[in-house]
N, C-alpha and C positions, 0 to 999 in steps of 0.2 A: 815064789814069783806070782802065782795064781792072787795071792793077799795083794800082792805089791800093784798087780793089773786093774785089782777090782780097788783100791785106792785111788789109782789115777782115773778110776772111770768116776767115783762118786764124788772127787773133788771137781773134775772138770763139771761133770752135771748141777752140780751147786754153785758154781762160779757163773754156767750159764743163766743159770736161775738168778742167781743175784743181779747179773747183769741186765734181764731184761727187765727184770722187779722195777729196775731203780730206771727205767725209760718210763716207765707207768708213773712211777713215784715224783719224776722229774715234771714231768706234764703234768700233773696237779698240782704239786706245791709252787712250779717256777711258772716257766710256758714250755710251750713246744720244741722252740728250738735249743732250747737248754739238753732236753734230750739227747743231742747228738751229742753232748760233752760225755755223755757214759761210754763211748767208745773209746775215746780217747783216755779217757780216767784208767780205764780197763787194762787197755793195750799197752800203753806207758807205766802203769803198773807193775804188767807180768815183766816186762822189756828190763826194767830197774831190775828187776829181779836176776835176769840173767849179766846185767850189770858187775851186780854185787861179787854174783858168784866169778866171774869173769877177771876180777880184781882181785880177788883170791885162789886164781888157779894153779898159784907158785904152793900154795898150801891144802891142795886137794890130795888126798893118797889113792891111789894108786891102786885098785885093786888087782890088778894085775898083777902086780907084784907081792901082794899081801892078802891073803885070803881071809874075804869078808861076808859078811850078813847081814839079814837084820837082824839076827839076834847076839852080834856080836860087835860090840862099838870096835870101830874107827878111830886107829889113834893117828891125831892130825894134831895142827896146829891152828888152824881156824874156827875152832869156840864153836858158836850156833852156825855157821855156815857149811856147806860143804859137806857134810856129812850125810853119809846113806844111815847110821842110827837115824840120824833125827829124822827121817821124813816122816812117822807118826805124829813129831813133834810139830812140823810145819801142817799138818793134816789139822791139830789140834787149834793152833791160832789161827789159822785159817778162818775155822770154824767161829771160835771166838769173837776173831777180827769184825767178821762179817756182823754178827749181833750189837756189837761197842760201839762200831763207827756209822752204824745204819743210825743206830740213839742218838748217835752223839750229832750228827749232820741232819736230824730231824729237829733237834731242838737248838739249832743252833741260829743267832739272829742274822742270818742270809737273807737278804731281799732284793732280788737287780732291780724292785720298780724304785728303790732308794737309790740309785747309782748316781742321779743327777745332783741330789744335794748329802750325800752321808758320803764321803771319798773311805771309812773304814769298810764298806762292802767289799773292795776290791779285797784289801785283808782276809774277810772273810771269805771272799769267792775263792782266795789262794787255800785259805785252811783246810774248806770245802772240800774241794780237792784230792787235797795231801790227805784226808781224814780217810774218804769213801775210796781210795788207789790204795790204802793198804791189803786190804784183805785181798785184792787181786795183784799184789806183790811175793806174799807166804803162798797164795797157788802158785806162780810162776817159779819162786823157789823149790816148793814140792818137785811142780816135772822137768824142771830144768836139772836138775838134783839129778833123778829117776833116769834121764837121758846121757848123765854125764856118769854114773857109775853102770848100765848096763845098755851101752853105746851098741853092743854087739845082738841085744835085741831092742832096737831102738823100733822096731814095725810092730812088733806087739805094744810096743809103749803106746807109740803113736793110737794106733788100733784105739786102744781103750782109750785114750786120751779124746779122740774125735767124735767115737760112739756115745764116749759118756757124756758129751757137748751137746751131739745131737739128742739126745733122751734128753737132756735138761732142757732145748730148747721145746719140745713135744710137753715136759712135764708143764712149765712153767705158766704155758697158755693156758691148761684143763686147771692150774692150779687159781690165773685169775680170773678165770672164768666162774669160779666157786666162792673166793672171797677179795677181800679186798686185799692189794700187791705188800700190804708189811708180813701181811703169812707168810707169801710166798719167798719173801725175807729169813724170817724165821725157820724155811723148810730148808732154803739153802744151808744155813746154820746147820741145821740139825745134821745133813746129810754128809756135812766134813764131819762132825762129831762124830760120827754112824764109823766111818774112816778113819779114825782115830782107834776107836774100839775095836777093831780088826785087826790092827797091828802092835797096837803100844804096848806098853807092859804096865805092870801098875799103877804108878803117879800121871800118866796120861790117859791109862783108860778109867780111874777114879776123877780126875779133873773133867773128860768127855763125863762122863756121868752127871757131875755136878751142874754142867753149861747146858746138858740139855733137857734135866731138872728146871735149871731156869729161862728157860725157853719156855717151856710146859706153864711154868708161874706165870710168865707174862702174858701166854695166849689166855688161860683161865681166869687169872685173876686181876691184874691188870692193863687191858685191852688198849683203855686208852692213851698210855703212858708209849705204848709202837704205834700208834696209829697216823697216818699221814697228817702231818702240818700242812694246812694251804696258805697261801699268802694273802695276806688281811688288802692287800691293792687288787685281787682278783673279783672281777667280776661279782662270783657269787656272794662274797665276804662282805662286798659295797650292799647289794639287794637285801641281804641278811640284816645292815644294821638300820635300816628303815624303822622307826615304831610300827611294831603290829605286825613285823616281819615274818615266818613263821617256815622251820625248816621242817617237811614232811619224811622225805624219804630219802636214802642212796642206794643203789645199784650199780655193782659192779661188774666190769667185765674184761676180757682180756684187749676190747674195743677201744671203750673208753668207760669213765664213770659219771652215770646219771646222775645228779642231784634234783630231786624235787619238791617247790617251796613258792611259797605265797607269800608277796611282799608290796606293798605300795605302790613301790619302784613302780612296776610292772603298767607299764603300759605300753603294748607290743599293736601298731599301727602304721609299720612304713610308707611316711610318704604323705600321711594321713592331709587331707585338705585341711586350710585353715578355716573352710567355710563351713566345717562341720562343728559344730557346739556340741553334738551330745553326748552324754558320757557312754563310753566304750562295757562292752559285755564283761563280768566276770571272768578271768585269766589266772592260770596257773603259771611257774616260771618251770625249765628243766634246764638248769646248766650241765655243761659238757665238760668234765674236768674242769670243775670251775670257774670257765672261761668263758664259753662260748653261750650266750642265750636265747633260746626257742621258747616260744610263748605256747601254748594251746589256750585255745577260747571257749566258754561255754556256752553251749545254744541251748541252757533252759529257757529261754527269752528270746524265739528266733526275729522279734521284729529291734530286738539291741544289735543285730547282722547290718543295719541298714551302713552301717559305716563303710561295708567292705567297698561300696560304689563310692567310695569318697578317696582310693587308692590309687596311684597311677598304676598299677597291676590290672588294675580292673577293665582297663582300656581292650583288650584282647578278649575278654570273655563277651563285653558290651559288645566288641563290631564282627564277630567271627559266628559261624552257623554254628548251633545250639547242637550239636550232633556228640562226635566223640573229641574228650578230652585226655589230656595224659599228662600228670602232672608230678613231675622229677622231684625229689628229693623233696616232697611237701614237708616235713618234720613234723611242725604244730600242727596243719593242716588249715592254716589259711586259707589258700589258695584251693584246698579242695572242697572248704566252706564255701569262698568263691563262685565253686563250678555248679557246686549247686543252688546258689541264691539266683544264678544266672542260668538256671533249666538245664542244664546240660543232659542230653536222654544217658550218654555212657561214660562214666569218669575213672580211667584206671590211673592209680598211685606204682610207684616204683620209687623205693625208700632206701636208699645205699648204708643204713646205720642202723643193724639190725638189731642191735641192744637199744635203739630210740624206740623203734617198730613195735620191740617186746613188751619193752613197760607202757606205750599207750596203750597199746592192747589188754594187756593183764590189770591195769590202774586206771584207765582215763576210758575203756570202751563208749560208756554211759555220756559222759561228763561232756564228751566229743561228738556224742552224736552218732557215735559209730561207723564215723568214718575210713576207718581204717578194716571193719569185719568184714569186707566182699575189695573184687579186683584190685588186689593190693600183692604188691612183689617185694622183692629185698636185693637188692644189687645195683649194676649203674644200668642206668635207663639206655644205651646207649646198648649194652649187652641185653636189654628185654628187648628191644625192636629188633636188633640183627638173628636174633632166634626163630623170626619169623618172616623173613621179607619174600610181601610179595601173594601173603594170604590174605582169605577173607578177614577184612575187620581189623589186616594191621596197619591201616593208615589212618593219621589222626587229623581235626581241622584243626584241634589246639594243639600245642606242643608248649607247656609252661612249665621254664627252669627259672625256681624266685631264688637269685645269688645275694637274696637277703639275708641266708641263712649261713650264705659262708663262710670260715674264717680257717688262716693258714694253720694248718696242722701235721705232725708224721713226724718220721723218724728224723728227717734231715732239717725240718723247721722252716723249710722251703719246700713242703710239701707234694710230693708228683700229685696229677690233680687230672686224668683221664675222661672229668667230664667234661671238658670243655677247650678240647683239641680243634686242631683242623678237620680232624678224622671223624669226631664225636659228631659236629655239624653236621660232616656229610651224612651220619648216619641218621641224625634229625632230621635234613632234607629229602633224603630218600622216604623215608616214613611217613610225609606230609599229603595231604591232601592237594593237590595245585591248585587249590585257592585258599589254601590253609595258613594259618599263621605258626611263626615261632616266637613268643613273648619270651625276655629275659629282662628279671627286675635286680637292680645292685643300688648297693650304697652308694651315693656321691662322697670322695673323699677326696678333697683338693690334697695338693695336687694332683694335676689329674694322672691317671697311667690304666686304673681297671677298666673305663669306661675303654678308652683309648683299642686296648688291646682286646678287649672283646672286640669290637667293631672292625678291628683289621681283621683278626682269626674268623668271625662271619665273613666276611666279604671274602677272603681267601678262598674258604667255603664253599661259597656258592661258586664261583670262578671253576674251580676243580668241579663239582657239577654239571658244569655246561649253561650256568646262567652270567652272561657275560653282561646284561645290564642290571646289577643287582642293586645299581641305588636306587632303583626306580620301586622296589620292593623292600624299602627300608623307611622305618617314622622311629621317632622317638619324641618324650615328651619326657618335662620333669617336674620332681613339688622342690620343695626346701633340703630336699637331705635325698630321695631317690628318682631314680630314674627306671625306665620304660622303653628299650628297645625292642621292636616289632619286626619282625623277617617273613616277607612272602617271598614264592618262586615265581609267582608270578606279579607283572606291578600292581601296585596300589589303584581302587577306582574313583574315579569322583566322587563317588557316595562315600565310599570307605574315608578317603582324606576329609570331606565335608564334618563325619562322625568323630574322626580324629581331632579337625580343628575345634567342633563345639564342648566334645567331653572335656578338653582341654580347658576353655573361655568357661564354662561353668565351674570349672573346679579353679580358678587360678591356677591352674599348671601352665608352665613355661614350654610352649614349643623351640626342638631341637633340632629336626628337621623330618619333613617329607618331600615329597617329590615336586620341586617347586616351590617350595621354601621362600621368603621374602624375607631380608634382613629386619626389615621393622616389624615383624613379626615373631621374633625371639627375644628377650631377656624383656620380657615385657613387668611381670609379677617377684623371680626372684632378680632381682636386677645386679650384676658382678659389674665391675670396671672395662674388664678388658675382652668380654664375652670370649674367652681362650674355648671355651666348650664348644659353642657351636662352630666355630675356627676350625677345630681342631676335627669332627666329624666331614667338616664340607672337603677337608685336606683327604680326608684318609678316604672317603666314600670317590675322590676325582681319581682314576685310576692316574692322570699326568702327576700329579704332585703327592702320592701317596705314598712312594719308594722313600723320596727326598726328606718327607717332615718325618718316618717312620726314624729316617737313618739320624735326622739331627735334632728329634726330641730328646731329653734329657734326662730321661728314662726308658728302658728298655719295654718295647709296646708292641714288636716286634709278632705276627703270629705262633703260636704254639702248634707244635706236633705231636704226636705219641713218643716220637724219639728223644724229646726232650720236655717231658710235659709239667716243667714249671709255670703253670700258667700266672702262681703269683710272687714270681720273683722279678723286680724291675730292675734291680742294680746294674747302671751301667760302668764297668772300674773304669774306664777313664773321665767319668764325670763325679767321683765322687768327692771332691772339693766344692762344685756347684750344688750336689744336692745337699751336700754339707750347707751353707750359705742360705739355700733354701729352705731347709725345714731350720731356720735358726737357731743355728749352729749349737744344734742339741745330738750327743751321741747317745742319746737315749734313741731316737730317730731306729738309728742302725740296729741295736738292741731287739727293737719293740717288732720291726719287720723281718727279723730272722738274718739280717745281714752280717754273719758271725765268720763264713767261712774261712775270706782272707784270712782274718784276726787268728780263729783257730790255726789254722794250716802255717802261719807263721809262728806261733808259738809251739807249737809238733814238731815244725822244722830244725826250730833251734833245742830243744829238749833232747829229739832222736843222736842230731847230730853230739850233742855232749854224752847220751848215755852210749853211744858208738864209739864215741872217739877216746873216752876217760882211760876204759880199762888199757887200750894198745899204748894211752900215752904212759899211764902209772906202769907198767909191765915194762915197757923200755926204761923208763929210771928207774926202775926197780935193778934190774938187769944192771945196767949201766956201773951203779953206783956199788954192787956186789962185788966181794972180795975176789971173789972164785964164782965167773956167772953157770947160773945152773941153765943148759938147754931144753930141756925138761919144764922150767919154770914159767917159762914165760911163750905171750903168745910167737908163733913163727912168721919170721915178713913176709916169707915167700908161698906162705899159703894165705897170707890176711887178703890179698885184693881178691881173688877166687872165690874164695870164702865169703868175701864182702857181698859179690856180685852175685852168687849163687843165692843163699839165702834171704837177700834182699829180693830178688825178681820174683823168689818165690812169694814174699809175703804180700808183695804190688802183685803179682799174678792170683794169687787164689783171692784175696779182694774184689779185685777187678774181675772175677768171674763172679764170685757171691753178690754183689751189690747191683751188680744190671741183671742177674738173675731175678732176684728178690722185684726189683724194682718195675721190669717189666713185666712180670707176673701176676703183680696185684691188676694190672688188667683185665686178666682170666679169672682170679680165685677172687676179685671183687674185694676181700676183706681184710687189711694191709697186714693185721693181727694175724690173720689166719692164712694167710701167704707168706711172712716168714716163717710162721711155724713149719706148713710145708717143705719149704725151700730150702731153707736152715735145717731139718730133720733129714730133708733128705742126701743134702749136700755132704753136713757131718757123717752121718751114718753107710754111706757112701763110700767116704773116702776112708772111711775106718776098715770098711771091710776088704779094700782093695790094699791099706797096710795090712791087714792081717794075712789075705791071697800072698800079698812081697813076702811076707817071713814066709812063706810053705813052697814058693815056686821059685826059684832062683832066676827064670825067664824074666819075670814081672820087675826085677831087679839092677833091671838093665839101663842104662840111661837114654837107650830110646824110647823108652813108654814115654820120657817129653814130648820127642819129638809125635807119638800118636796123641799123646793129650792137644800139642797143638792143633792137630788134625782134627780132632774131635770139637774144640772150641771156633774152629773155622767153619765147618758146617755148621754148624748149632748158630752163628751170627749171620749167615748167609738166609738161613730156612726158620729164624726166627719170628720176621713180622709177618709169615706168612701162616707160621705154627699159630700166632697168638689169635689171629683173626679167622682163622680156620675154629678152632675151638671153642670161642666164644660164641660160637653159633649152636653149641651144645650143653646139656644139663652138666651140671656141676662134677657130677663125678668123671665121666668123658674127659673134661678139663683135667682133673688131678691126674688120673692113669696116664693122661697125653703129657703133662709136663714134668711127671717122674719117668716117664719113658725116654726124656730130651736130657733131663738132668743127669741120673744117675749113670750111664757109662764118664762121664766129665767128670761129675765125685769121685768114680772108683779109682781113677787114673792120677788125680788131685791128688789123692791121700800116700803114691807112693815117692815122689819126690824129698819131702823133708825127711824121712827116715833113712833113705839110702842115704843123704848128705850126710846126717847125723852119724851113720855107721861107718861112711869113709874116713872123714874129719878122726872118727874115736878108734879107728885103730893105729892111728899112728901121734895125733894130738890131740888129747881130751880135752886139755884145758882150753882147747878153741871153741868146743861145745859151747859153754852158757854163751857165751862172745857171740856164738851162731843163731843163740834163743834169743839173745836182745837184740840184732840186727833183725831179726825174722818180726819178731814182735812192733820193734817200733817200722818199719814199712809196713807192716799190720796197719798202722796207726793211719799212715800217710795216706795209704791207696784209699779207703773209703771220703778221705774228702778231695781228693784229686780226682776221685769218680766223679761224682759229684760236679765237681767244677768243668770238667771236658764234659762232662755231660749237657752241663747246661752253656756251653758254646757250641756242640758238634752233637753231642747224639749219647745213647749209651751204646748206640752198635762202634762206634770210634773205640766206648773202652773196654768191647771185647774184642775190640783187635789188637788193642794196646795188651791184653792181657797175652793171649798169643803171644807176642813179640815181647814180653816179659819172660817166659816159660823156656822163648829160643835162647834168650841169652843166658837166660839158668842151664841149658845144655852145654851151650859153649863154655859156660865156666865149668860145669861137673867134667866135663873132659880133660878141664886145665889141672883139676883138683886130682883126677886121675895116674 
């Protein structure tokens, strides 16, 4: 059993591994939101898995009645399923699986930016798929196997099963943190192998030998044959094919991966005035997983700077006192080029991409100017000011966020995005000088919705503040492509609007609006039809009409909180025929902005409910149509709906705790990489150890440790936004010791529910087992994007009460089951 334990532990830890590899792997080669498809690949996977076996539970034997091992086959009638021999064997292709179909879905011709004219993608998306879900199908048959022949230690299963999830999830980040994510591909491999060798007997620990012989071949000698494919429509792959293109370097990390390259392309000047002719400074390119590009500039030639005054960014540094500046997430460091062309006596940086921070430091110190070597931080600017409120020197006159540099990113492809809440504002307005400014520069991207939604979320802002006339302390101006929103606390003055209106009239930028605004004084240079932009600000800045156009715009522009902090999700579902219509009737549209959910969630829906529903149906005509029906054979009715409800609540309950854990965490731990590592390690490891406590204390075994788990999940959502914003006023470590002290009693309690199910279920019906592993699995599937979606209508504290109130009725069923 000791062999059999540390199997389940090195498969589960390799499956973690796999699983996060290919979030990494997903986001460079595809986009972002393609990422979330690994959950469900994963989840649907294991869930088939207990399918299968569940379908064949008429031809499971019985060890009970036949005294078994591993080292004594199982004589059945089920071939490769079913069988406690084979679980070396399922160790083995596991193993395998994971190396063949990483190849084979690397080099396969998958592209969604082809979806609007190649209709075989869809094909391909399906194969996709089917291809990267097997190997996380032969795990799920591994421990669903493991659970159905040794049901009566189903808590040690467990135990190892979670522990070794949690260690994978812990290995897998230090793993991308050191090289690029097909390693850590490769290590997943190696480590079912490793599992294999532990148990097999000859021909499977000579075949392990051989696979991880070629693993070894591949990382030595053929590198680039595993090496991530990116997609020839991405970003970087366009800049690359420029004459005279030139790719310098990659870095990678568990963040994201740096690319840096010098390409024609490259002319990084948002905004830029059309009255400037001269040509722009020497620029380097850093794409971000391929996608995203941040320029850095060189100032061998500080008087090639002169263009920065030819920016609408530049409007805040020109009318604001030359004192202290702070400027959020500079990347390139434009803007802190900026702060110095324009005198500024103290300029501190706070840089949220600490793999971007690294390599300009270690590669570009020189090149930059050395912008980055003094008052430079790494997290959200939002958590450096609150560390301080209230000291000498923590108030700034500038406060500049350039959302030039934005683009949606994360696990869910609708990105949580903590800088630029309700809450972050305030914490910007606090910070502020009272005569100080807030500059925020963004792309113009018809139609309109980011412009839109920042301006309500300031304005909410300031309201919560106690600035009740905040349009009075609002300008904005724009060029051809960006825009320049301006926030004081206190109003605007003559002088200041005077400086506004000529920086403007000198550079042909379009005024948007200040304090007394004149219609014929807008869309004067870039001229639109229907001026909807400045329309749309004078709407939203009127407190009378700003509920009204918020509720019947036609995207969702609605302010942002921390409790639900999609800031760039617009989707509104009962207008998505008009936005259809509107971006011409292109569902690439939906695609490109992350609008995947429904689409997923309905296709989860209908998958779960067939690998749910197959085996009870094929088991009743199985039954049925039998000479002589075996009761033994097939699953029992009067324990299916129990069963149904139990296992199911569990897999929406522990979801539903994981996912708003994780999610509102990265608030504290700042680094999303390194906040599920935390969360994830802790949560698994956690709940393993509290399976392992269930098997040695017969107490812990009880079906009310639910009902205290509820308990514990009800305070923990009660004393959460208080936990988060308490903490982030402290260093780093403070934060970690604080939110494993809130986690881990919830893990330890998490992890004893599904064993005890599994051990009641097995002493009286086994063959409901796998039946119990595919319903668990595929509500695995459900609840992270059901999270997700009640999250972004109500909160993520709604889905840990939902969680709660999933776990209650998991009691009420274990009592029925009872």
């Amino acid at each position: 059993m000791k062999r059999l334990y540390l199997s389940v532990f090195l498969v589960s830890c390799s499956v973690l591994v796999f699983e996060i590899s290919l979030t990494r792997i997903f986001s460079i080669t595809l986009w972002y939101h393609f990422a979330f498809m690994v959950i469900s690949i994963a989840m649907l996977g294991i869930g088939s898995a207990g399918t299968v076996l569940a379908i064949r539970a008429g031809h499971i034997h019985d060890p009970d009645k036949q005294k078994s091992g591993l080292d004594q086959h199982v004589k059945n009638r089920s071939g490769l399923f079913c069988s406690a021999s084979n679980i070396p064997l399922y160790s083995l292709i596991t193993g395998i699986s994971i190396l063949l179909c990483y190849t084979a879905s690397n080099h396969m011709p998958f592209d969604p930016a082809r979806f609007s004219w190649e209709r075989l993608q869809l094909i391909y998306l399906f194969f996709y798929c089917l291809i990267l879900s097997i190997p996380f199908f032969f795990s799920g048959i591994l421990i669903a196997t493991v659970f159905t022949f040794h049901s009566d230690k189903s808590m040690s299963v467990y135990s190892a099963d979670l522990t070794g999830a949690g260690t994978g999830s812990l290995i897998v980040i230090i793993l991308l943190n050191l090289a690029s994510p097909e390693y850590a591909v490769i290590t997943a491999s190696s480590l079912c192998l490793a599992a294999a060798l532990f148990l097999g007997k000859r021909k499977v620990v000579s075949a392990a030998v051989f696979f991880l012989l070629v693993n070894l071949f591949a990382v030595l000698y053929h590198p680039d044959f595993i090496s991530v494919k990116m997609s020839p429509y991405k970003s970087l792959s366009v800049y690359l094919k420029y004459p005279g293109a030139e790719h310098l370097k990659t870095y990678n990390s568990s963040y994201s991966r740096i690319d840096i390259f010098k390409s024609p392309g490259i002319r990084y000047a948002p905004g830029l005035s059309l009255k400037y002719l001269e040509p722009l400074p020497d620029q380097t390119g850093f794409a971000t997983d391929g996608q995203r590009i941040d320029v850095m500039t060189g100032v061998q030639d500080r008087s090639g700077l002169q263009f920065l005054t030819f920016l609408p960014a530049s409007l805040a540094f020109e009318i604001s006192r030359k004192e202290r500046a702070l400027i959020l997430d500079p990347k390139g460091g434009l803007h802190v080029l900026m702060a110095e062309h324009y005198g500024f006596e103290d300029i501190r940086k706070v840089e949220s991409d600490p793999s971007f921070l690294k390599v300009a430091l270690r590669e570009f110190s020189n090149y930059s100017g050395g912008i980055y070597t003094s008052d430079t931080s790494t997290g959200y600017g939002r958590n450096f000011l609150s560390m301080s409120p209230g000291s000498v020197g923590s108030h700034y006159n500038l406060i500049d966020i350039p959302m030039t540099e934005v683009a949606v990113s994360g696990t869910f492809g609708i990105s949580e995005d903590y800088r630029y809440t309700v809450n972050a504002f305030r914490q910007y307005l606090v910070s502020l000088e009272d005569d100080g400014i807030i500059s925020t520069s963004l792309y113009i991207v018809p139609p309109y919705r980011t412009e839109f939604r920042l301006l309500a979320t300031i304005m909410t802002a300031c309201e919560q503040t106690g600035i009740y006339d905040a349009a009075s302390g609002i300008a904005a101006i724009r060029s051809w492509d960006v825009m320049t929103i301006l926030t004081k606390k206190s109003s605007f003055t003559e002088d200041e609007i005077r400086s506004i209106k000529n920086f403007s009239i000198n550079r042909n930028f379009d005024l948007v609006y200040y304090p007394g605004i004149r219609a014929d004084e807008t869309n004067r240079y870039i001229k639109t039809a229907s001026n909807d932009l400045v329309h749309g600000f004078s709407s939203i800045l009127d407190p009378a009409s700003r509920s009204s156009f918020i509720k019947d715009y036609i995207f969702d522009i609605s302010p942002v909180f921390d409790r639900n902090p999609f800031f760039h999700y617009f989707l509104k579902a009962e207008n998505i025929h008009v936005i259809y219509k509107t971006m011409g009737r292109k569902l690439l549209y939906f695609l490109n902005e992350g609008y995947l959910l429904p689409v997923i969630l309905f296709i989860v829906l209908f998958l779960s409910i067939l690998i749910i529903l197959l085996p009870v149906i094929i088991n009743a005509v199985q039954n049925r149509t039998a000479s002589v029906p075996d009761p033994s054979a097939h699953i029992p009715r009067q324990r299916t709906l129990p069963a149904l409800v139990y296992f199911s609540m569990l897999g929406l309950g522990f979801m539903f705790v994981e996912i708003p854990l994780i999610q509102t965490s990265i608030l504290a731990l700042e680094n999303p990489s390194f906040c599920v590592a935390i969360i994830l390690t802790a949560i698994l490891i956690s709940s393993g150890a509290g399976s392992m406590c269930g098997s040695r204390f017969q107490q812990l075994r009880s079906p009310y440790s639910l009902l205290m788990l509820v308990v514990l999940i009800s305070i923990y959502t009660v004393l959460q936004p208080i936990l988060i914003s308490e903490i982030t006023k402290h260093a780093m470590h403070v934060r970690i010791v604080s939110l494993l002290a809130a986690v881990l009693p919830m893990g330890f309690f998490m992890g004893l529910p599904f064993p005890m199910g599994v051990r009641l279920v097995g002493q009286k019906h086994k063959m409901l087992i796998p039946w119990a592993w595919a319903v668990n699995a595929c509500f695995s599937v459900i609840a992270p994007l059901l999270s997700i979606m009640i999250a972004l209508a109500s909160g993520f504290h709604i889905v840990l009460w939902m969680s709660a109130l999933a776990y209650l009725a998991a009691f009420a069923a274990l009592m029925k089951l009872k």
